[in-house]
ZAFI-229223 format. One line per 2 residues: their letters; for each residue x negated, y negated, z of N, C-alpha, C. Coordinates in steps of 0.1 Angstrom, whole numbers. Example, Ala and Ser with C-alpha at 12.3 -4.5 7.8 and 13.67 -1.06 7.14 Angstrom:
# ZAFI-229223
as> -132/57/78/-123/45/78/-132/33/78 | -128/22/71/-137/11/71/-129/0/79
***
This chain:
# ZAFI-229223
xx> 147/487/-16/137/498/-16/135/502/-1 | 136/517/-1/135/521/17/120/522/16
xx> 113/515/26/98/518/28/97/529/43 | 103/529/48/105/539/62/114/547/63
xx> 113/561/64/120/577/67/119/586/72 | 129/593/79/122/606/80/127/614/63
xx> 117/624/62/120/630/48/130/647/57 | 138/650/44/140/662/53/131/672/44
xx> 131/686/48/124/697/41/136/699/27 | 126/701/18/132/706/9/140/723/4
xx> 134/729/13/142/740/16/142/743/35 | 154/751/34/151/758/47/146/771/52
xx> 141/776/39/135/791/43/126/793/29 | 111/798/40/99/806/32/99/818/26
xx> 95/819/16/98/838/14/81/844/18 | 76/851/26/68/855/22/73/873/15
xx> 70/868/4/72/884/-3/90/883/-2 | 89/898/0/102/902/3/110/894/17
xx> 102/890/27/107/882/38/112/870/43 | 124/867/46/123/851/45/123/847/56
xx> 117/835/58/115/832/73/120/817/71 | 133/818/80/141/803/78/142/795/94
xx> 135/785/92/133/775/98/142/775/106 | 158/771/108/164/773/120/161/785/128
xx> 160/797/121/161/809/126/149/809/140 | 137/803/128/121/802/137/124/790/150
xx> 133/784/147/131/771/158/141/778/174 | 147/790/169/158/793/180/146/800/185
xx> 141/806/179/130/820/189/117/814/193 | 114/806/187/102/796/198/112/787/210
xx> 124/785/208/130/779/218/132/786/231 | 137/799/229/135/811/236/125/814/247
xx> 111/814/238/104/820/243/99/810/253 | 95/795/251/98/782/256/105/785/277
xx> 115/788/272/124/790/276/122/799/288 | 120/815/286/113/820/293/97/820/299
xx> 94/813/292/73/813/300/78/805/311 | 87/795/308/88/783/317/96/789/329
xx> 104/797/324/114/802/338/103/809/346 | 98/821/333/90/832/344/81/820/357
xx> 73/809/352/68/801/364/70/794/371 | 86/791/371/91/789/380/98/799/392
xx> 96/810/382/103/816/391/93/826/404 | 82/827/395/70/830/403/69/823/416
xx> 69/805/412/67/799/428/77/799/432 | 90/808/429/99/805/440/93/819/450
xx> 89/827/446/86/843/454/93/854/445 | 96/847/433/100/861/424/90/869/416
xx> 90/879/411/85/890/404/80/885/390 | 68/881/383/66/881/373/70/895/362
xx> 79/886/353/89/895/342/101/897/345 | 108/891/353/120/893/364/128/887/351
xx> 126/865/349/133/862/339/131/873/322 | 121/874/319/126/881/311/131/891/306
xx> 132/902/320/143/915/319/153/903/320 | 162/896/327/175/894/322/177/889/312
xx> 168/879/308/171/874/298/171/882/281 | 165/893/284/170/906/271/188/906/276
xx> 196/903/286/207/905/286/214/890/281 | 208/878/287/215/864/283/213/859/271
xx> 202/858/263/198/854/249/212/863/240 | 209/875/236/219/882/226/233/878/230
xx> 241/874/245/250/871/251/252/855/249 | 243/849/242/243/831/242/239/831/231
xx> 236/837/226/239/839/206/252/842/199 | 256/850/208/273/855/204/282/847/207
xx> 280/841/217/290/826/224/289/815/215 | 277/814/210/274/802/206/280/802/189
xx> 280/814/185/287/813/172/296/816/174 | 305/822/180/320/822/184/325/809/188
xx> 319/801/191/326/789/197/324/778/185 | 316/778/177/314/769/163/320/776/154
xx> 324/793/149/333/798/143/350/789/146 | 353/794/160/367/793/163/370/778/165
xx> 357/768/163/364/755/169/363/744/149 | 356/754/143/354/750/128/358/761/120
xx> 371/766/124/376/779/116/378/779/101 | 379/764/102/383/760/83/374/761/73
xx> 361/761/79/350/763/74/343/777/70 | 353/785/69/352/802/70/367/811/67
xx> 374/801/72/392/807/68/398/803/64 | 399/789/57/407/788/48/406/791/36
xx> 415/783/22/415/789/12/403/784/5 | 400/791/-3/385/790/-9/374/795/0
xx> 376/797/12/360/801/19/357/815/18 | 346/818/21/340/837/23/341/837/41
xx> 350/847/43/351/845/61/340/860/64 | 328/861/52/321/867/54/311/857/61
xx> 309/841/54/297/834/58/299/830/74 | 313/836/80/310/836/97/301/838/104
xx> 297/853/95/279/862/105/267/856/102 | 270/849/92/257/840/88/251/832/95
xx> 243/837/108/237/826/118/232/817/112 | 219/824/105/211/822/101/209/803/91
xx> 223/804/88/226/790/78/231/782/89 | 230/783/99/232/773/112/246/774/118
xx> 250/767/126/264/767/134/262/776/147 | 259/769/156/257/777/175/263/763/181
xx> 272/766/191/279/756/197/274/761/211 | 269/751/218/258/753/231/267/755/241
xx> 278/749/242/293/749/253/294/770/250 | 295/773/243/294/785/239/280/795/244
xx> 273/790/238/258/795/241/259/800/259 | 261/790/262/258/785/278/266/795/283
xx> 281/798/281/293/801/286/287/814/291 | 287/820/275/286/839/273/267/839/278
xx> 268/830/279/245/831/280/249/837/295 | 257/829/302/258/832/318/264/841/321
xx> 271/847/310/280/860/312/263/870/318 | 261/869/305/244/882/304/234/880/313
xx> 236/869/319/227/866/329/231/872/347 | 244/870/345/250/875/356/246/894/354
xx> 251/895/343/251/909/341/235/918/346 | 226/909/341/214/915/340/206/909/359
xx> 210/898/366/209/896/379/216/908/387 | 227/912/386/233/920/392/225/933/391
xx> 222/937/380/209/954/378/200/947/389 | 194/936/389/181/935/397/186/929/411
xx> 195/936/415/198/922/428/195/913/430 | 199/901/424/196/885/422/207/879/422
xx> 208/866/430/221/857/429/219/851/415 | 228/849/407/224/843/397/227/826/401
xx> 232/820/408/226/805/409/212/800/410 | 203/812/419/186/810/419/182/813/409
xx> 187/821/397/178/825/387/183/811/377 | 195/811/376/200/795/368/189/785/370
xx> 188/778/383/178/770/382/163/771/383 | 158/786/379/145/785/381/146/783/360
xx> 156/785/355/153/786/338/159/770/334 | 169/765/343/172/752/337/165/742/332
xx> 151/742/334/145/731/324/140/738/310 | 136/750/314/136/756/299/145/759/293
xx> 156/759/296/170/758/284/168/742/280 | 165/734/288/169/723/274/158/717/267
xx> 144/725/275/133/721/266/137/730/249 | 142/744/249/146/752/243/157/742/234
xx> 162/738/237/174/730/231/170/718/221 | 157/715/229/148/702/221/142/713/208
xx> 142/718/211/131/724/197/141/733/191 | 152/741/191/162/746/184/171/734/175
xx> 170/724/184/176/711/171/165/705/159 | 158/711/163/149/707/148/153/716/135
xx> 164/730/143/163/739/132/179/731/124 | 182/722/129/193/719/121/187/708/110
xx> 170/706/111/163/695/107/159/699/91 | 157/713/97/154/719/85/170/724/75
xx> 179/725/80/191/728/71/197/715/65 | 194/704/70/199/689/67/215/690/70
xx> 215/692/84/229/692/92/232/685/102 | 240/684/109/245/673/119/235/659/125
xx> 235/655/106/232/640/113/244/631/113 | 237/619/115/249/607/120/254/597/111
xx> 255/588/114/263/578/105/251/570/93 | 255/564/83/247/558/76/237/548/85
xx> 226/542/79/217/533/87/207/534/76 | 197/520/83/191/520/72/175/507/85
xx> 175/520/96/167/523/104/155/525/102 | 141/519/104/132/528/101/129/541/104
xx> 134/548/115/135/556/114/146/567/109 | 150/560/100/167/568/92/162/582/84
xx> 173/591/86/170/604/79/173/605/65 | 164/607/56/171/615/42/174/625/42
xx> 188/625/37/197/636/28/196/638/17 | 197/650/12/196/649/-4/205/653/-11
xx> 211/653/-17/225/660/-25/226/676/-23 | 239/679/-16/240/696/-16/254/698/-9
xx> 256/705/-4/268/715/-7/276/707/7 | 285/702/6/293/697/13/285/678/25
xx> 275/677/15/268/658/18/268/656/9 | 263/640/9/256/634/2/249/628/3
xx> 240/625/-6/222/619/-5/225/604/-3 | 216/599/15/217/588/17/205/589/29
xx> 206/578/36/197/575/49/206/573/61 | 203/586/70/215/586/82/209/587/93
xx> 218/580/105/210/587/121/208/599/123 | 193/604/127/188/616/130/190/619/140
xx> 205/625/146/211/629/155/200/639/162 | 199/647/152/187/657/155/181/652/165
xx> 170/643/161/161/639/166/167/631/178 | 176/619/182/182/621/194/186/628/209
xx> 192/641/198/196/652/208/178/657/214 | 172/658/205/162/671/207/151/660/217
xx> 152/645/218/142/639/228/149/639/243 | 164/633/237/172/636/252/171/649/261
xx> 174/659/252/166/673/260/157/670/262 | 148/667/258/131/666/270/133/660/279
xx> 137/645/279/136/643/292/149/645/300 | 154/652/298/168/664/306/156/673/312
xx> 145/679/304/136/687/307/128/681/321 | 125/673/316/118/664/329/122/663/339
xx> 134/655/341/142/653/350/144/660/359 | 150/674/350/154/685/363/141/689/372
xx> 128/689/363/115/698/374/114/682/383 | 119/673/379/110/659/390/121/662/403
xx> 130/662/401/142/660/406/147/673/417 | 136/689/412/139/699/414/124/702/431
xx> 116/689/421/102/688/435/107/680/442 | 108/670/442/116/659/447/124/664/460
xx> 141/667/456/149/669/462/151/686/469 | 141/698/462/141/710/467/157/712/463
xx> 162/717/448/172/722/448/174/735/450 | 183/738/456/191/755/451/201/758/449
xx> 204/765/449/220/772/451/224/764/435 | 218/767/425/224/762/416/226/743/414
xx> 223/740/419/223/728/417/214/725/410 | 202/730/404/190/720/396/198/729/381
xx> 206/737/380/216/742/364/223/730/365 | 233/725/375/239/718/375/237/706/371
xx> 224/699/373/218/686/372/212/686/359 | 215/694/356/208/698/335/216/698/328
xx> 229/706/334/242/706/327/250/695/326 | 250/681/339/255/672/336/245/659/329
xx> 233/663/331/225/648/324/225/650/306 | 228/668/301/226/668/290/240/669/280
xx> 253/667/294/264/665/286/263/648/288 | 255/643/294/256/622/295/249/618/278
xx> 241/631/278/231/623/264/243/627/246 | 251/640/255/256/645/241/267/639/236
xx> 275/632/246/290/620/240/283/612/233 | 269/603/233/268/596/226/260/601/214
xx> 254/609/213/245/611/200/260/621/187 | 273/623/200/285/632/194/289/623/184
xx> 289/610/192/299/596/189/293/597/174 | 281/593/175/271/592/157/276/599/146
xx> 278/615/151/281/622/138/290/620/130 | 281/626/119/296/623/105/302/636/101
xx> 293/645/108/301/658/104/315/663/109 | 324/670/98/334/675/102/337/679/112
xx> 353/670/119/349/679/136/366/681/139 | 374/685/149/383/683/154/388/669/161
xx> 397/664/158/398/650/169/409/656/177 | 407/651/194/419/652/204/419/642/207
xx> 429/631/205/432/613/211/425/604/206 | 420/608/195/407/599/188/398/603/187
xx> 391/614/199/378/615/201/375/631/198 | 362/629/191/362/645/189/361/656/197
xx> 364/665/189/365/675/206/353/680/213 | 341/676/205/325/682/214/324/671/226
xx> 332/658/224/331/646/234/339/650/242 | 348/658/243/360/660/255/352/671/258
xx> 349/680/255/345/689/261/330/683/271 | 320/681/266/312/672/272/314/666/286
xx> 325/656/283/332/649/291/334/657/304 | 345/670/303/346/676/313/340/684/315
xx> 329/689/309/320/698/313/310/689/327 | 310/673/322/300/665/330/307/662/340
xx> 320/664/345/326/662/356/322/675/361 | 327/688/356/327/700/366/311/699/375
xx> 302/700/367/286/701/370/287/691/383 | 290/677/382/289/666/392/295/673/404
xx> 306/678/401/315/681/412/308/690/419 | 302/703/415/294/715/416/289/708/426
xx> 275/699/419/260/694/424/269/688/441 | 282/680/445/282/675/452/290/683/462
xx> 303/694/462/302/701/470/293/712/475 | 285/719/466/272/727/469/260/720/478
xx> 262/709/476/251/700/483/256/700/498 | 271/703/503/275/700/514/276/713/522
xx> 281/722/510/286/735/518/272/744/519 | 259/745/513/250/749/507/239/743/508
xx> 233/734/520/221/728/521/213/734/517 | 201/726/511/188/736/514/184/743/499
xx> 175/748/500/171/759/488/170/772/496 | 174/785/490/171/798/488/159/799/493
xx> 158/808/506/143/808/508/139/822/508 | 145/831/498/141/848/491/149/842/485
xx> 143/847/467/152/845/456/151/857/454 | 146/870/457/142/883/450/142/892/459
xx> 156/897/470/155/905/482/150/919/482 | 145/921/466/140/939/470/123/935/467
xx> 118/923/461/108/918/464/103/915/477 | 111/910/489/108/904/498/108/912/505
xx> 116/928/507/118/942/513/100/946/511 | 99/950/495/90/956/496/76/946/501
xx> 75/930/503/62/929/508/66/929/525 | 68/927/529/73/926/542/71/948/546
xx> 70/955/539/69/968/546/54/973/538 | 52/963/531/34/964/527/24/960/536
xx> 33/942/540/25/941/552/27/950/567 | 33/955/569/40/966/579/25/977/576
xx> 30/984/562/21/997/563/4/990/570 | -1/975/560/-12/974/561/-16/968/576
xx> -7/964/586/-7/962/599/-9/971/608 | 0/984/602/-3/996/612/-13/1001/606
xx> -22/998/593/-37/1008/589/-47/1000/594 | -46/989/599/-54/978/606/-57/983/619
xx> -47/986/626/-45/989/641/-52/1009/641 | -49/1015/632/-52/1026/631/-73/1024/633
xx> -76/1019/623/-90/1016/616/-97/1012/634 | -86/1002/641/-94/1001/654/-95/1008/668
xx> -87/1019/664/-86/1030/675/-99/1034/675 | -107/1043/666/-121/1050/664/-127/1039/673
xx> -132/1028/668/-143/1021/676/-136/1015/690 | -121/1014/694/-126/1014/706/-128/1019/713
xx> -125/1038/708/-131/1049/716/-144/1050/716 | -151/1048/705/-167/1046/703/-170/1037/716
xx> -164/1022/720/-171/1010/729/-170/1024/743 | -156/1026/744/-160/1030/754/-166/1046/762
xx> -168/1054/748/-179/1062/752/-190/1056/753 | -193/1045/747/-209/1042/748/-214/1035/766
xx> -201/1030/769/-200/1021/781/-196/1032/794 | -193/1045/788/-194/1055/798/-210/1061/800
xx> -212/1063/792/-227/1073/787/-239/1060/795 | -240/1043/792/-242/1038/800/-244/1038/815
xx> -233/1041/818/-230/1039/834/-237/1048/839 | -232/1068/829/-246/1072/835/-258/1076/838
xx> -263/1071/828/-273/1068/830/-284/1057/840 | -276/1050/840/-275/1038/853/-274/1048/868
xx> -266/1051/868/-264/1056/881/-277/1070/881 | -280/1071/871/-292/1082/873/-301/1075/880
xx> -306/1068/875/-318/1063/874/-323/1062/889 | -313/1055/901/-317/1057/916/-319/1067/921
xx> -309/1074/916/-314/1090/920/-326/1098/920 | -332/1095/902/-343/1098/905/-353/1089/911
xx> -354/1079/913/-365/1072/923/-362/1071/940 | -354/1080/938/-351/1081/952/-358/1100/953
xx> -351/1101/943/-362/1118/946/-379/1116/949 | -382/1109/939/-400/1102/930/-402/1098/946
xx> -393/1089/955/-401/1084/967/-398/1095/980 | -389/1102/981/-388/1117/986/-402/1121/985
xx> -402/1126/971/-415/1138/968/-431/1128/976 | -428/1114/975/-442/1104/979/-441/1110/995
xx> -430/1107/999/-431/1105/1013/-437/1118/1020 | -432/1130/1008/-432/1144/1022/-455/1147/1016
xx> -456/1140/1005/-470/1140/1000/-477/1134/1015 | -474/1120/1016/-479/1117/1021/-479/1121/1036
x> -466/1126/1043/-470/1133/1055/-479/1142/1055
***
C-alpha cells in the first residue's frame, strides 16, 4: 500500500463556460510575466528605462514559443508524422511539447530583433532577464504537472508521482522530473542574482552562467525520463545537446571574462543621451536663475556706496553753513 504521493490533477483544463483554461497554457503566461517584472528590475538598477524589457520582449516570447515547438515537433516528428498520427496535433501547444534549447534559440532571435529598434546590446539585456527565465522555467514545468508528462523512471519514493491510465502511459508511481527540473530552476534562479552581486557581471556572462548551471541540472533529471526520446551513442539526444550547450556557455563565461572585463556601465545609450542633456538644460537654467540676483547684489552695493559717499558731503556743507553762521 502506497501511503505517500504526489497525486496528479485529474484533468488539465477548466471550462469556464465556453472557455477553457488549461493548466500548462496558464503556467507558461505566469512564467512570462515572472519573467519580465524580474527583468524590468533589474534592468531599472542597471540605468535602463522602465518597460524597456517588456517592449522587447513582445518580440522574444512569440519568437521562443515558435522555437520551442519547432524544436519538440522536428526532434519528436513520429509523434505527429507518422502512420497513424494527425500532423494537425503539431499546432497544438496547448497539449504540451516546448523544447527550451528551442525556446532559447529563436527567443534570442526576437530579442535581438526588438534590442536593435531600441538601441541595446543584447548581451546587457540577456543578463538583466536571465534569472527570470529560469525562475519562468520553474513554474512553466508545473504545466507538464498538469498534463501527466515527462516524468521519470518508476520509484516508490515518498515523494513518487501518480500516473493514471491514458493515452500513450501507464498508471504507476514515477520520478517527478517535473518537480526536479522546476526546483533546480530556482536555484539556477538564485545563483545567477548571488553570483550577478557578487561578481558584477556583464557582457553577457550572467545569461551564460544560467545557461550552463541549468544545462548541469538537465543531463541528470534527462537521465530519469521514461518518455520517448531519440538516442545518439546511448544517450538521449536532450543529454547531448545539454552537454554541448554546457560547454559553449563555459567557454563564453571564460573568454568574455578576458576579452570583456567589467560590467556595462550605460546599458540604454539614448537613455543616458537624454539624461546627461537634461542635466545640461537644468545646469544652464540654474546659472540663468543666478544672473538676476547678481545684478540685484550689485546694484544694491552700488546704490550703497552712494549714498556713503554723500553723506560727507553733506556734513561738510552742515559745517560750511556753521562756520560762515558763526563768523
Amino acid at each position: 500500500m502506497d501511503l505517500a504521493y504526489i497525486p496528479s490533477p485529474s484533468t488539465g483544463v477548466i471550462h469556464l463556460g465556453p472557455i477553457p483554461l488549461r493548466g500548462y497554457a496558464f503556467c507558461i503566461i505566469i512564467g512570462v510575466f515572472v519573467a519580465v517584472w524580474l527583468g524590468n528590475k533589474r534592468w531599472v538598477a542597471r540605468g535602463g528605462t522602465a518597460g524597456t524589457v517588456a517592449d522587447i520582449a513582445v518580440w522574444a516570447v512569440p519568437f521562443g514559443l515558435v522555437g520551442g515547438r519547432l524544436y519538440h515537433v522536428i526532434t519528436d516528428y513520429q509523434l505527429y508524422f507518422s502512420d497513424g498520427e494527425n500532423w494537425v496535433d503539431a499546432f497544438k501547444i496547448w497539449e504540451g511539447g516546448l523544447g527550451i534549447w528551442g525556446a532559447i534559440a529563436l527567443g534570442a532571435v526576437g530579442a535581438w530583433i526588438g534590442c536593435r529598434r531600441r538601441g541595446i546590446a543584447l548581451p546587457a539585456y540577456a543578463d538583466a532577464i536571465a534569472p527570470g527565465i529560469a525562475f519562468a522555467q520553474a513554474i512553466g514545468r508545473w504545466g507538464n504537472w498538469f498534463n501527466q508528462e515527462l516524468y521519470g523512471k518508476p520509484t516508490d519514493l515518498p515523494w513518487a508521482l501518480k500516473i493514471s491510465e491514458g493515452v500513450n502511459r501507464e498508471a504507476g508511481l514515477y520520478h517527478p522530473t517535473f518537480l526536479y527540473e522546476s526546483l533546480w530552476c530556482v536555484g539556477v534562479g538564485f545563483l545567477v542574482i548571488w553570483a550577478d552581486r557578487r561578481f558584477k557581471l556583464g557582457h553577457g556572462r550572467a545569461f551564460a552562467l544560467y545557461v550552463a548551471a541549468y544545462c548541469a541540472g538537465r543531463v541528470w533529471t534527462e537521465y530519469l525520463r521514461v518518455d520517448e526520446a531519440h538516442h545518439v551513442l546511448g544517450l538521449r539526444l536532450n543529454v547531448w545537446t545539454a552537454i554541448i550547450v554546457f560547454l559553449l556557455a563555459v567557454v563564453y563565461l571564460v573568454l568574455s571574462a578576458r576579452m570583456r572585463p567589467g560590467r556595462e556601465e550605460i546599458v540604454e545609450p539614448k537613455k543616458a543621451e537624454k539624461d546627461a542633456k537634461d542635466a545640461k538644460d537644468e545646469k544652464a537654467g540654474d546659472a540663468a536663475d543666478a544672473e538676476p540676483e547678481d545684478a540685484a547684489a550689485d546694484t544694491d552695493t552700488d546704490t550703497g556706496k552712494s549714498e556713503t559717499s554723500e553723506e560727507p558731503d553733506t556734513e561738510k556743507s552742515g559745517n560750511g553753513a556753521g562756520s560762515a553762521a558763526k563768523s
